[in-house]
N, C-alpha and C positions, 0 to 999 in steps of 0.2 A: 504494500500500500504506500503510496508516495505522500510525503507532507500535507499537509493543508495550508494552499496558497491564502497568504490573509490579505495582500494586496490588488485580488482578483476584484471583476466588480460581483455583484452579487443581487437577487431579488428578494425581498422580505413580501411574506405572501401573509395576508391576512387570515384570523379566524374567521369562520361562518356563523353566524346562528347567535345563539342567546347573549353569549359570552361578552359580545361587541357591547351588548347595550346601547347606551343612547350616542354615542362617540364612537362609530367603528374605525378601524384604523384600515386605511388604503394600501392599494400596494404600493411598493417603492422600490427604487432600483439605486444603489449603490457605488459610487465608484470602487469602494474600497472593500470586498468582505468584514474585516475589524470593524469597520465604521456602522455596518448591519448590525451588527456582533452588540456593538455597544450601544444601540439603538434601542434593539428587542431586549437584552440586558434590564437597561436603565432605563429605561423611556413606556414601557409599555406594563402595564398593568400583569402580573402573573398571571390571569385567566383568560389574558390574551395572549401571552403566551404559549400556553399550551398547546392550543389549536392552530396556530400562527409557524408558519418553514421557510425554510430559508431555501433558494437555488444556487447552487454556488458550481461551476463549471460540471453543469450535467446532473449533480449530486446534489440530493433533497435530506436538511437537517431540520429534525421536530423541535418542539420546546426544549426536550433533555438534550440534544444533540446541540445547537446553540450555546445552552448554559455550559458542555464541557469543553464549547471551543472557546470561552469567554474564562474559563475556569484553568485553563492550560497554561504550562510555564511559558508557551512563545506566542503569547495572547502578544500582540505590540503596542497598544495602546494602555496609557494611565489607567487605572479603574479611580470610578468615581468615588470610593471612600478608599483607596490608596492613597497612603502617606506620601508626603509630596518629597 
């Protein structure tokens, strides 16, 4: 299995159904996978989450999939309650 490119761009695909509530989140396209990464991360509600994938060169990552490439030692971005 080869790396995971974080500099790749990437598609944040939204949940469906209940979960959105009154604010659904659209989709979006990324120039950066990291920047996806830290988007659905920090930006999006856990139960949107969930439901919520990412496309990232052909290859489709769920909510847990997401949170371990955010969670991995060659994550490249700051996390937002990383000590500065």
């Amino acid at each position: 299995m080869r790396p995971f490119d974080y500099n790749t761009s990437a598609e944040l695909f939204p949940t469906r159904g209940r979960a959105a509530g009154r604010r659904p989140v659209q989709y979006r396209r990324f120039a950066r996978a990291s920047e996806a990464i830290r988007f659905a991360i920090e930006e999006l509600h856990p139960d949107l989450l969930r439901g919520a994938y990412l496309e990232v060169e052909e290859q489709r990552y769920d909510g847990d999939g997401i949170r371990r490439l955010y969670e991995a030692a060659e994550y490249p971005l700051k996390k937002k309650n990383q000590a500065a």
